[in-house]
C-alpha positions in Angstrom: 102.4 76.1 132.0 101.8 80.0 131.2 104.8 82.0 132.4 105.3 85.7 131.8 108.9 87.3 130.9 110.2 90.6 130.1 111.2 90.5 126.2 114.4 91.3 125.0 115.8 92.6 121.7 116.3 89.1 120.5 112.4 88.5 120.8 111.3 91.1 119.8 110.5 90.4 116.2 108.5 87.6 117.1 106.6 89.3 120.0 106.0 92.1 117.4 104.7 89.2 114.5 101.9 88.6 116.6 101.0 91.9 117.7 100.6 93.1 114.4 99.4 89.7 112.9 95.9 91.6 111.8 97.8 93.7 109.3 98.6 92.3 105.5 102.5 91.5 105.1 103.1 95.0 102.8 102.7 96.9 106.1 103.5 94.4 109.1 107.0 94.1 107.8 108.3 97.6 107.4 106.5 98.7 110.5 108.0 95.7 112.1 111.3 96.9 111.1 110.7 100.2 112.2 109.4 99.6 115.3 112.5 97.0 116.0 115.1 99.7 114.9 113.6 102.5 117.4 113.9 100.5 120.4 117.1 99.6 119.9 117.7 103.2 119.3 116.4 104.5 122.4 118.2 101.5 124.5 121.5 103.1 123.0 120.4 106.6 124.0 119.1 105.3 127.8 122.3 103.2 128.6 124.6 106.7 127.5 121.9 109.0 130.1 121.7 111.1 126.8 118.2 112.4 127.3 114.9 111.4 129.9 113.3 109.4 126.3 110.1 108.7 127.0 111.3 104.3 127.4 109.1 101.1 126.4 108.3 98.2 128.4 107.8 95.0 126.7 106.4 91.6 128.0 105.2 88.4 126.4 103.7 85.6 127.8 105.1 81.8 127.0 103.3 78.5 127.0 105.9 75.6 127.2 108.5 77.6 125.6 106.3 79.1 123.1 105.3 82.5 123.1 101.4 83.1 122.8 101.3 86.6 123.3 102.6 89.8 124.7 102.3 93.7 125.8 104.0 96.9 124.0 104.3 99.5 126.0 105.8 103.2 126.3 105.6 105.5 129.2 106.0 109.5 128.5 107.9 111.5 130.7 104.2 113.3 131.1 103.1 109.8 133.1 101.1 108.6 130.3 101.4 104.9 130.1 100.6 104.2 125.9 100.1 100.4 125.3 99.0 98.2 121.8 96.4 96.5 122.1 97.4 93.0 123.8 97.0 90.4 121.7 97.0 86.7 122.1 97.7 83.6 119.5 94.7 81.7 118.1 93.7 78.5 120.1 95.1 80.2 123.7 92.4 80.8 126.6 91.2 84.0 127.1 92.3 84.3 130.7 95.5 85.0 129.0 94.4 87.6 127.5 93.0 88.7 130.9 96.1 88.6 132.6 97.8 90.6 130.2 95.5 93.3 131.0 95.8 92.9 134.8 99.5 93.0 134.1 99.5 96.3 131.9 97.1 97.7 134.9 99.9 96.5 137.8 102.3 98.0 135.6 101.0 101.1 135.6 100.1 101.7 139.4 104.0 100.9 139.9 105.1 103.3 137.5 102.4 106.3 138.6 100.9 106.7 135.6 97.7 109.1 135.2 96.2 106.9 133.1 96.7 104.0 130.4 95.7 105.0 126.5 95.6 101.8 124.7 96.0 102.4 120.7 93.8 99.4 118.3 94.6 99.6 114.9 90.9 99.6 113.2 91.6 96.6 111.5 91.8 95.3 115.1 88.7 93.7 116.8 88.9 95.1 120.2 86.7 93.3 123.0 84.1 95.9 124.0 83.5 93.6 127.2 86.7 92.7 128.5 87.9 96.2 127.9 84.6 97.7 129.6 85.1 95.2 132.7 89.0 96.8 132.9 87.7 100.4 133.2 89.0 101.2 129.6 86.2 103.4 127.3 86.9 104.6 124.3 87.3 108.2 123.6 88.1 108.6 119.5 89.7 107.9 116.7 92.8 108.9 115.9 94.1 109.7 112.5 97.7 110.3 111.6 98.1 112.2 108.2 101.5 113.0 106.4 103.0 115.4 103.9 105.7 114.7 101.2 108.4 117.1 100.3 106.3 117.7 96.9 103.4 119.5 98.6 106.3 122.0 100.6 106.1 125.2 99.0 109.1 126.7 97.6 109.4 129.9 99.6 108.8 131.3 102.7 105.1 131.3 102.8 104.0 133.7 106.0 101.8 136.4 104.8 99.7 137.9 108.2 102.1 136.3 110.8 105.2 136.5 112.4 107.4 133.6 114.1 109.3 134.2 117.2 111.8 131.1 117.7 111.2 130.6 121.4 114.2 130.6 124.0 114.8 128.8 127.4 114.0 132.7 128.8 110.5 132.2 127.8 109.3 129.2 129.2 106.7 130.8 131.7 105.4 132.5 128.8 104.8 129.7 126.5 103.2 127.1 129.5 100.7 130.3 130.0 100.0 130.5 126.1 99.5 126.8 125.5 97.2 126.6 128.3 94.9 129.6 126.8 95.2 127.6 123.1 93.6 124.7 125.0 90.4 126.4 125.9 87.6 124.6 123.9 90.0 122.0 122.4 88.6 119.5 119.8 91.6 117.1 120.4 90.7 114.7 123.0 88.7 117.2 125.2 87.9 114.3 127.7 92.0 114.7 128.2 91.8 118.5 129.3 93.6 119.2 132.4 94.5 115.4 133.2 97.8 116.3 133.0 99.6 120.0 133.6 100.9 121.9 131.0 103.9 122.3 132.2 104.5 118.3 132.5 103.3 118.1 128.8 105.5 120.6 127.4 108.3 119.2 129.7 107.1 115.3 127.6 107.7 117.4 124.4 110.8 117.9 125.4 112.5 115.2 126.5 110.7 112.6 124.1 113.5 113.5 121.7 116.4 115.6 121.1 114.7 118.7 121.9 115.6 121.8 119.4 114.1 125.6 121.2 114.2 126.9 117.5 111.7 124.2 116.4 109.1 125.7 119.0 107.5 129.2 118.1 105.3 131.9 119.4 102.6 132.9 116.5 102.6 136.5 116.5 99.8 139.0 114.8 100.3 142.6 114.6 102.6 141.9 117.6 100.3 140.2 119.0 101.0 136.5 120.5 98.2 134.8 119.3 99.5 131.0 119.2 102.1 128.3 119.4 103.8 126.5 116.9 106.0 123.4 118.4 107.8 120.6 115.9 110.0 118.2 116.6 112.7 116.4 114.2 112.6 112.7 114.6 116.5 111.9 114.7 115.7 108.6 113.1 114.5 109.6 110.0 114.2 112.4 107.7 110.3 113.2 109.2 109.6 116.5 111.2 106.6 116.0 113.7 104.0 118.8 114.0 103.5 117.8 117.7 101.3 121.2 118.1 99.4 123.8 116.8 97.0 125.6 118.8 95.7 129.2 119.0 93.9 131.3 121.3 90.0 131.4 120.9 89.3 134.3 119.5 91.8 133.5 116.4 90.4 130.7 115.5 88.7 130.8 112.0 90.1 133.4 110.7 92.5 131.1 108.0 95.4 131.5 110.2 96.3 128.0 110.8 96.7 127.5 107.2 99.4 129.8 106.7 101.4 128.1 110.0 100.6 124.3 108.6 102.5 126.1 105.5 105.6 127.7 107.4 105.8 123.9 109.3 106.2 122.0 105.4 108.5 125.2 104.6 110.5 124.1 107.8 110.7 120.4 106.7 111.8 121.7 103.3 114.6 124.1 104.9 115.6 120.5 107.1 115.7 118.5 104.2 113.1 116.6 105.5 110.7 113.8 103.1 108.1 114.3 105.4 106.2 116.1 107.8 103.6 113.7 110.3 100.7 115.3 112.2 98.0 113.5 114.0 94.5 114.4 115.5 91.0 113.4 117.1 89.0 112.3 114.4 86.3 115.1 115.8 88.9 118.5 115.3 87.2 118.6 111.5 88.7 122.4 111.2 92.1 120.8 111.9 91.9 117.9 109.3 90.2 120.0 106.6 93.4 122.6 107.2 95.6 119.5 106.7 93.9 117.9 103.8 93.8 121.5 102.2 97.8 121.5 102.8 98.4 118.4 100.5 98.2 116.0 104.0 96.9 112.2 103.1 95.7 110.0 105.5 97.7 107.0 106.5 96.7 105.5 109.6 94.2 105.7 112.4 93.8 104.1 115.7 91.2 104.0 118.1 91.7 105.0 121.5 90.7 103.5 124.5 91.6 105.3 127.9 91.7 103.9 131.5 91.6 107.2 134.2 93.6 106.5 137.2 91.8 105.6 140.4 
């Protein structure tokens, strides 16, 4: 008899052993770990109503009292439902793996999400027909690169640009100047205008313990030209570079250098070990400015996106 159940702390190393069973032991342990001690995290946080964390739901399916598969996911305060790729033991039927998929897609109607992004690792083999036949297409790759505290530079590094810390005052102004950085994105452009600006800066926000002088308006010859927004992950010694965009006519002009530069100087200032960044495989002038920075790549997922009815 196949039974479904919500998964609790308890199970969730073993849910988590078969969801990442395609990865070799040197990286499914620690990410294991890491992934364990993060929800346990956030549970703390929710239960004390510290701040709207973007919260996981977790669900694994049992056959006779042994579990033979399960969904990870997360909903963002944005309404973007993010899920792993469900995943199902060798041997079990693949209606199982069907149902998890009509579960994940139940489960986001009765959350109003705007739509689903499922993340494969690519040393997953996704099924192109079962996923087709759920409405999910795939949009890109994307890669997550890192920094260590080696490659920060030693001083201050801004040259052409200035850095305005941003303030709660200025909120209309930075919603405005996001918006005009997204104008012929290269990250995810199927994405563009899904969601409102507003809700996504709002995500930023309250994903983790928001800091407003971690978020800055890029300024040349006083001129707002840009946005700069990083986030500390409280969990670790990592600062995010959750944005960088500029304003068209800026672009390619070697300015996004010198602001990848100021982020590591940041990190350094923090005491930070690293400083994360991800992007759509397709933004090449991103990467290259990452790669040129002292960035390596360390992981990369493919995503698979499911549009709300």
């Amino acid at each position: 008899m196949l039974t479904c159940h919500e998964t609790t702390l308890q199970e969730l190393p073993e849910l988590l052993e078969i969801l990442l069973a395609h990865l070799p032991d040197e990286l499914r342990k620690p990410r294991i770990n890491v992934m364990v001690r993060l929800y346990c995290q956030e549970q703390k946080q929710l239960y004390r109503h510290e701040t709207k964390l973007a919260h996981h739901e977790i669900f694994h399916w049992e056959r006779n009292g042994r579990m033979v598969g399960g969904l990870f996911t997360m909903l963002r305060p944005d309404k973007t439902l993010l899920a792993l790729l469900p995943t199902i033991i060798a041997g079990e039927p693949k209606l199982t793996f069907q149902g998890m998929f009509k579960k994940l897609i139940d489960f986001s109607i009765a959350t109003d999400a705007c739509l689903i992004m499922l993340l494969a690792d690519y040393q997953q083999s996704a099924d192109e027909t079962l996923l087709k036949i759920f409405q999910f297409q795939k949009i890109s790759n994307l890669l997550y690169l890192n920094s260590q505290r080696v490659e920060f530079p030693e001083q201050f590094p801004a040259k052409q640009l200035t850095f305005r810390e941003y303030a709660n005052d200025y909120w209309e102004e930075m919603v405005t100047l996001v918006e005009q950085t997204y104008q012929k994105t290269l990250d995810f452009p199927q994405l563009a205008g899904l969601v409102p600006t507003s809700q996504i800066l709002k995500s930023y926000q309250e994903s983790h313990v928001f800091e407003p002088s971690l978020w800055f308006f890029i300024e040349y010859e006083s001129q707002v030209i840009g946005a700069l927004l990083l986030t500390q992950l409280e969990e670790c010694q990592y600062l995010e570079l959750t944005y960088l965009g500029l304003i068209l006519e800026f672009r390619g002009r070697g300015f996004s250098r010198e602001i990848v530069q100021f982020a590591q100087f940041i990190a350094k200032q923090r005491d930070n070990e690293l400083i994360i960044v991800s992007a759509d495989q397709n933004n090449i002038p991103a990467i290259n400015t990452y790669l040129r920075c002292g960035f390596r790549l360390h992981d990369q997922k493919e995503i698979y996106v499911r549009f709300r009815e």
